[in-house]
C-alpha positions as CSV (number, residue, x, y, z in Angstrom):
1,X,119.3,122.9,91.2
2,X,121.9,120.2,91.4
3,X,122.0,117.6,89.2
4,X,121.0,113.6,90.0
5,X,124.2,111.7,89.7
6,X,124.4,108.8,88.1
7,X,125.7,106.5,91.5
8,X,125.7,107.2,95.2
9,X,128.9,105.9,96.6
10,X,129.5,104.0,93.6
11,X,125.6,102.8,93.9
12,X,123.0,103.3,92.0
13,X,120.1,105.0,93.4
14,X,117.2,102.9,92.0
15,X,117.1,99.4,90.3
16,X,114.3,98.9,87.9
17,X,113.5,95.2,88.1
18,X,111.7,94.3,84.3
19,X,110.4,90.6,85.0
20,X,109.6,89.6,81.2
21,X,107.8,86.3,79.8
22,X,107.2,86.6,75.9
23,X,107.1,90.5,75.7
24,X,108.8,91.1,72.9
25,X,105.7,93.5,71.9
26,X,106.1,96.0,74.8
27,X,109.7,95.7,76.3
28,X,110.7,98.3,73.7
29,X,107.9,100.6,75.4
30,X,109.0,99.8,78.9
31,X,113.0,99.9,78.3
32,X,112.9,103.3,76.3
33,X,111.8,106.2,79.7
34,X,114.1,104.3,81.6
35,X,117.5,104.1,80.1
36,X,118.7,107.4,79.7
37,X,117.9,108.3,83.4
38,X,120.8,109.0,85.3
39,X,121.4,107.1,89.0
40,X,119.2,103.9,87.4
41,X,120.3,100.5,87.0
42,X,117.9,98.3,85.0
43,X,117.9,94.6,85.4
44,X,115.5,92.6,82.9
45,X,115.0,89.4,84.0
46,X,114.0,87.4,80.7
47,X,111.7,84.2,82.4
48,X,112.3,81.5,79.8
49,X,111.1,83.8,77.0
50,X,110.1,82.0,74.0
51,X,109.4,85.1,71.6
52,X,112.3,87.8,70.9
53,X,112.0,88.9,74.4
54,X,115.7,87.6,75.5
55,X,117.1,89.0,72.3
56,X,115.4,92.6,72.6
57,X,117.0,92.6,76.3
58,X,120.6,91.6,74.8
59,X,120.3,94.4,72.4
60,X,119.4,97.2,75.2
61,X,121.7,95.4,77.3
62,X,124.7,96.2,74.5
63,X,123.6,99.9,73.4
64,X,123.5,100.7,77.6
65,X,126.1,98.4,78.7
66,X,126.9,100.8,82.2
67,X,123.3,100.8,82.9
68,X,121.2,97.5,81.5
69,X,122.2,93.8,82.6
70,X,119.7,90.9,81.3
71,X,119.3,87.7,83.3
72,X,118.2,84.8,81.5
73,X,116.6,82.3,83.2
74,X,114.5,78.7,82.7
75,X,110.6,80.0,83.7
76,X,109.8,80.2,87.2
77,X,107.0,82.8,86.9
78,X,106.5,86.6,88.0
79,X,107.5,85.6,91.5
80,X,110.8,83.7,90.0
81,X,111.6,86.7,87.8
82,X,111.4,89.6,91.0
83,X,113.2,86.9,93.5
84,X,116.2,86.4,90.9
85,X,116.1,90.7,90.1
86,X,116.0,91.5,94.0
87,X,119.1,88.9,94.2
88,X,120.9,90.4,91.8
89,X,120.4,94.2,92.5
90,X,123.0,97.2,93.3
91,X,120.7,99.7,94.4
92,X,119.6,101.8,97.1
93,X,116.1,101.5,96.2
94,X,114.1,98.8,94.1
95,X,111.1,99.1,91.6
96,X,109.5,96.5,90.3
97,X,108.4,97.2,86.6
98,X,106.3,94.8,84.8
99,X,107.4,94.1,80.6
100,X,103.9,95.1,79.5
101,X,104.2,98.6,81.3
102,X,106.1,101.4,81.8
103,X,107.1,104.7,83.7
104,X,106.3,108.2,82.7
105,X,110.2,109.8,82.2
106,X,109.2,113.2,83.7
107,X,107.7,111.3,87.0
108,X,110.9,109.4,86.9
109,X,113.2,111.9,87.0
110,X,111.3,113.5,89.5
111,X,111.5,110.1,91.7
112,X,115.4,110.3,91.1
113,X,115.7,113.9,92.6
114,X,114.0,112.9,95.7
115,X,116.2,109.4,95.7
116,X,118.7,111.7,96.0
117,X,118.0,114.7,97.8
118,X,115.3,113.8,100.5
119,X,115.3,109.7,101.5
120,X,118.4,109.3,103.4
121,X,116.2,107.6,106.2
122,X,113.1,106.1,104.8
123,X,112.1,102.8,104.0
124,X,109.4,103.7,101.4
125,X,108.7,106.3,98.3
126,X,105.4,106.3,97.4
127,X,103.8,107.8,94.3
128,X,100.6,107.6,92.1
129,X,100.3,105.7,89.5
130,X,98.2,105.4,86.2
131,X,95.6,103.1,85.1
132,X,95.7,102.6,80.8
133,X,92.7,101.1,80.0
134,X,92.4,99.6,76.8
135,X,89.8,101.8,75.1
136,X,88.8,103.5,78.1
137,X,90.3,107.1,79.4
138,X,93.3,106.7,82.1
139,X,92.3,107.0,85.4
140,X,94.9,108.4,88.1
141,X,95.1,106.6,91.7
142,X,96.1,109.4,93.7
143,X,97.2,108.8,97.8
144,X,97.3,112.6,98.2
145,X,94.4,112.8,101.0
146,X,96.1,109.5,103.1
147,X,100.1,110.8,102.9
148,X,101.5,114.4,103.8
149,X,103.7,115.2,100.6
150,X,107.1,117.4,100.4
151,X,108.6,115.5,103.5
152,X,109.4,112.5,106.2
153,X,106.8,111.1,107.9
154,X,105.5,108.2,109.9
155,X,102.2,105.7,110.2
156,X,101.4,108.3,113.2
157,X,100.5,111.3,110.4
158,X,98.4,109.3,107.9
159,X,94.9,108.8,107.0
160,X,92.9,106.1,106.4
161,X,92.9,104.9,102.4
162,X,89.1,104.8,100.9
163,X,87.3,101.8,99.4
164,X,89.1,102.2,96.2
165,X,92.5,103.4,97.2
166,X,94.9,100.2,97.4
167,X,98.7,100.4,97.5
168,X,99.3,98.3,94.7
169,X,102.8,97.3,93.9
170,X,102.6,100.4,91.3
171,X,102.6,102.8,94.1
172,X,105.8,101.9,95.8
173,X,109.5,102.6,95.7
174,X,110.9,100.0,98.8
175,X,114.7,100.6,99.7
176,X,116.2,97.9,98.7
177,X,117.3,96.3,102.0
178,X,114.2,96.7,103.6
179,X,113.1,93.7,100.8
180,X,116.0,91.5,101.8
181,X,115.4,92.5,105.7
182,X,111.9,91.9,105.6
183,X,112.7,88.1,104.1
184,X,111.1,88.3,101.2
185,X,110.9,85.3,99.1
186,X,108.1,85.0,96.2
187,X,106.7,81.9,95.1
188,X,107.8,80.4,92.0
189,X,105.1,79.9,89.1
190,X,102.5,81.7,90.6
191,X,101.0,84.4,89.5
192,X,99.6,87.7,91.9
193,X,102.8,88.0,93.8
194,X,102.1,91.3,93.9
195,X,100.6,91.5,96.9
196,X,103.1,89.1,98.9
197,X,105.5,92.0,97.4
198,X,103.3,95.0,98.9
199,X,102.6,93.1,102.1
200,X,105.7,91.5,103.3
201,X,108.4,93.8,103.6
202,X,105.8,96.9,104.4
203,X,105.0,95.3,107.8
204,X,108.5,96.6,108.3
205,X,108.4,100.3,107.0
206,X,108.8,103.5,109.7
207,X,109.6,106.3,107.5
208,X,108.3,107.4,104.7
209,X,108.0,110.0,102.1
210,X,105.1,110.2,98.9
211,X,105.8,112.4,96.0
212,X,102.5,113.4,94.0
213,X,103.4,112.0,90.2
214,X,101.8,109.6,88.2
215,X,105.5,107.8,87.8
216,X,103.9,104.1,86.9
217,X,101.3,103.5,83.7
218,X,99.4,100.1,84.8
219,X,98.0,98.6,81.2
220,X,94.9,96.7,81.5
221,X,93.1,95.2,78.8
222,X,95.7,93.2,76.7
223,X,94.2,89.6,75.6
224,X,95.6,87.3,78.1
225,X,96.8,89.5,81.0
226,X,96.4,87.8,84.2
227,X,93.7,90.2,86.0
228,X,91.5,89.3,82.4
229,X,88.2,87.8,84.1
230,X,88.6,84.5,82.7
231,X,92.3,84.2,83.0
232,X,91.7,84.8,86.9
233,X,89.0,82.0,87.0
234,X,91.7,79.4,85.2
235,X,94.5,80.8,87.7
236,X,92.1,80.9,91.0
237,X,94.2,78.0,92.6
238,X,97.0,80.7,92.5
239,X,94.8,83.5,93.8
240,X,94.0,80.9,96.8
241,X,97.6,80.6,97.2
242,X,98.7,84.0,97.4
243,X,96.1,85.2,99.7
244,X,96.5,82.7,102.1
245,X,100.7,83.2,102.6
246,X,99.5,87.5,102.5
247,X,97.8,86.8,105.5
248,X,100.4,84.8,106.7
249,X,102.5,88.1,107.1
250,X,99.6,90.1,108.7
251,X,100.4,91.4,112.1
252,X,98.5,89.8,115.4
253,X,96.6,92.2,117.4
254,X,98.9,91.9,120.2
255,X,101.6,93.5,117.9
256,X,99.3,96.5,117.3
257,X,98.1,96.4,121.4
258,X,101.5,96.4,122.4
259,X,103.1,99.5,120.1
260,X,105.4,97.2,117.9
261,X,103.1,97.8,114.6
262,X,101.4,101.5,114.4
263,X,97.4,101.1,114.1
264,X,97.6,103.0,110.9
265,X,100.0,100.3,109.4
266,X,97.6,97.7,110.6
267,X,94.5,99.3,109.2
268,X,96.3,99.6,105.6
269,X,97.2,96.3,105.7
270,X,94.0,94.8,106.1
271,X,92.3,97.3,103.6
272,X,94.9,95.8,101.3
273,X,93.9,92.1,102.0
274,X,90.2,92.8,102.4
275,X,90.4,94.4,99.0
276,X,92.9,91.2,97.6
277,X,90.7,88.4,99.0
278,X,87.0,89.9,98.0
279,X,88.3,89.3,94.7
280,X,89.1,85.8,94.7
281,X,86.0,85.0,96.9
282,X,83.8,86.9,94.3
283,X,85.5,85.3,91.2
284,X,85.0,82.0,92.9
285,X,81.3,82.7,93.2
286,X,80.9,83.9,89.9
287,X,82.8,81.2,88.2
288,X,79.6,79.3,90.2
289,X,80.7,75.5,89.7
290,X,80.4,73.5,92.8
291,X,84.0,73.2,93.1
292,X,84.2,76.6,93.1
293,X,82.0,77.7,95.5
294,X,83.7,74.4,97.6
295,X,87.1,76.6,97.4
296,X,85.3,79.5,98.4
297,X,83.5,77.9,101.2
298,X,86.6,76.0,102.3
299,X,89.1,79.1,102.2
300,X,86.6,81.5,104.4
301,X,86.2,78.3,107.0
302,X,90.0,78.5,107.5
303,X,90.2,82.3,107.8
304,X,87.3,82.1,110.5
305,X,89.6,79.3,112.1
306,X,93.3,80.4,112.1
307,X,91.4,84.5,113.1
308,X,87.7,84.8,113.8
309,X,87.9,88.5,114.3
310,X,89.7,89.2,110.7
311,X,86.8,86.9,109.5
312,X,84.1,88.8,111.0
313,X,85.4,92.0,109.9
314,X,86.3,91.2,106.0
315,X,82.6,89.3,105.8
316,X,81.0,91.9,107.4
317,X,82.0,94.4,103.8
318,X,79.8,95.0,101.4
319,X,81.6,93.2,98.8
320,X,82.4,90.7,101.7
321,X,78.4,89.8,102.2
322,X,77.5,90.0,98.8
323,X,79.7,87.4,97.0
324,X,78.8,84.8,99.6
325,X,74.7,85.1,99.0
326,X,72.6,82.0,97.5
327,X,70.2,81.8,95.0
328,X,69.2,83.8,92.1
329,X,69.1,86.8,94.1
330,X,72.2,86.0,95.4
331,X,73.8,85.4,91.8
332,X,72.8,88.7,90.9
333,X,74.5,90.3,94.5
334,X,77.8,88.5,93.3
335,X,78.1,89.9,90.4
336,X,77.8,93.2,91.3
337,X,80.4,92.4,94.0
338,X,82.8,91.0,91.8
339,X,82.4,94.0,89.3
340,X,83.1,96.2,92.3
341,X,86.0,94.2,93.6
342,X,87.8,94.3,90.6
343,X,87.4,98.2,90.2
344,X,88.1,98.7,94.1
345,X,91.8,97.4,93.5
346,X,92.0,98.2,89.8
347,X,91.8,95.5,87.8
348,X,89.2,97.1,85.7
């Protein structure tokens, strides 16, 4: 079998974009599978760092000097750190790769093979990817019953994702110009970009290919994070935000009528924002002040405005219904829909 070489016409295959904010406890963790892999280029953006972070990056930056560059930056958030790493990257494809995570090396090198052997014409790798639970077993998501594995393929020869499939940014390997193509431009000092990522530039993607390894290890449970319950109630304004510019980018239903977006693309796309925004209207409703449940209100009068038939059919969920119900009876109905939100895209 030939071996991966370490550029493709003087490119790297795959840049690892690290956003890092204060992670001087786990950029060790999420630097050390990713180094030593030949083809990569890894780009660590430290966001104003106040900890070691910026140091630890200058250090891996020095012992890998042909494959490691560290941006320093004043903070501008998650979305800052991925705009400034998507500016400054060489390669063919991109992957994000959050400070706190990391990639299983075997998976990786895996991923590089098929960088190099098999995606001359597609706009997307996908893979599975790995939840760590803090003191819970890991649980694989797995996308093996939606895409055909071992070759290209379109919209056209997929199936439909269940309830708790989402393509989370984990999931996805985006060539790098279909990012830039697509216009992608996340907002600064806001947190769960992640979807704006997943959403914006895969309206665009054709071609396709999905290789069956757990490559990304998703941590959830550190004190903190920003999927922690009460870290999402304080940061809700953000939640707000991001949902309403992810449904910006969401396709009309003339595009799909007319052929220019595939019904399969359309369908994952709303699973994906149906998934995104029963969260944020079931942790408005749990958080249960009035100006909560005002946001909530407010934000599912505008959806029913600006598109009355997404409206219907995202209220019309289970989760959808439930986290909208007064009363006692209804408390009790949203907080079983915000439990089951928050497993449906993973955040438990």
């Amino acid at each position: 079998m030939s071996s991966v070489s370490g550029t493709l016409g003087g490119v790297p295959l795959l840049t690892i974009v690290v956003p890092a904010y204060n992670a001087d406890a786990y950029l060790n963790r999420a630097m050390g599978a990713v180094v030593d892999v030949a083809g990569v280029e890894v780009i660590v953006v430290d966001d104003g760092s106040t900890d070691r972070t910026g140091r630890l990056a200058d250090v891996w930056a020095a012992r890998y000097p042909e494959t490691v560059r560290v941006i320093h930056q004043p903070n501008a958030g998650h979305g800052g750190a991925i705009n400034a790493g998507l500016a400054a990257a060489r390669g063919e494809f991109l992957k994000v790769l959050d400070a706190d995570d990391w990639l299983d090396e075997a998976s990786l090198r895996a991923l590089m093979t098929t960088l190099a052997h098999d995606a001359d014409d597609v706009d997307v790798v996908f893979t599975d990817f790995v939840h760590e639970r803090e003191g819970k077993s890991p649980k694989v998501a797995r996308f093996d019953n939606v895409f055909p594995a071992g070759r290209e393929f379109t919209w056209q020869e997929t199936e439909r994702f269940t309830r708790r499939q989402v393509l989370m940014m984990h999931a996805i390997v985006f060539r790098t110009q279909v990012l830039r193509d697509s216009g992608l431009h996340l907002p600064e000092h806001t947190f769960y970009v992640d979807n704006l990522f997943v959403v914006t530039p895969l309206v665009h993607v054709r071609r396709m290919r999905y290789l069956p390894v757990p490559l990304y290890r998703y941590y959830i449970g550190r004190a903190g994070q920003s999927v922690a319950p009460e870290v999402m109630v304080r940061r809700v304004d953000q939640q707000l935000r991001v949902n309403r510019l992810t449904l910006a980018e969401l396709p009309s239903q003339a595009d799909v009528t007319r052929g220019d977006v595939p019904i399969q693309l359309y369908r994952a796309l709303l699973h994906h924002l149906e998934g995104v925004c029963a969260v944020t209207s079931a942790t408005l409703a749990r958080a249960g002040t009035r100006a909560h449940l005002a946001q909530r209100d407010a934000f599912w009068r505008e959806v029913k405005t600006e598109n009355p038939w997404l409206y219907t059919r995202m209220r019309r969920t289970l989760i959808g219904a439930t986290s909208n119900l007064p009363g006692h009876a209804g408390r009790r109905a949203t907080s079983f829909a915000y439990h089951v939100a928050r497993r449906v895209v993973g955040f438990s």
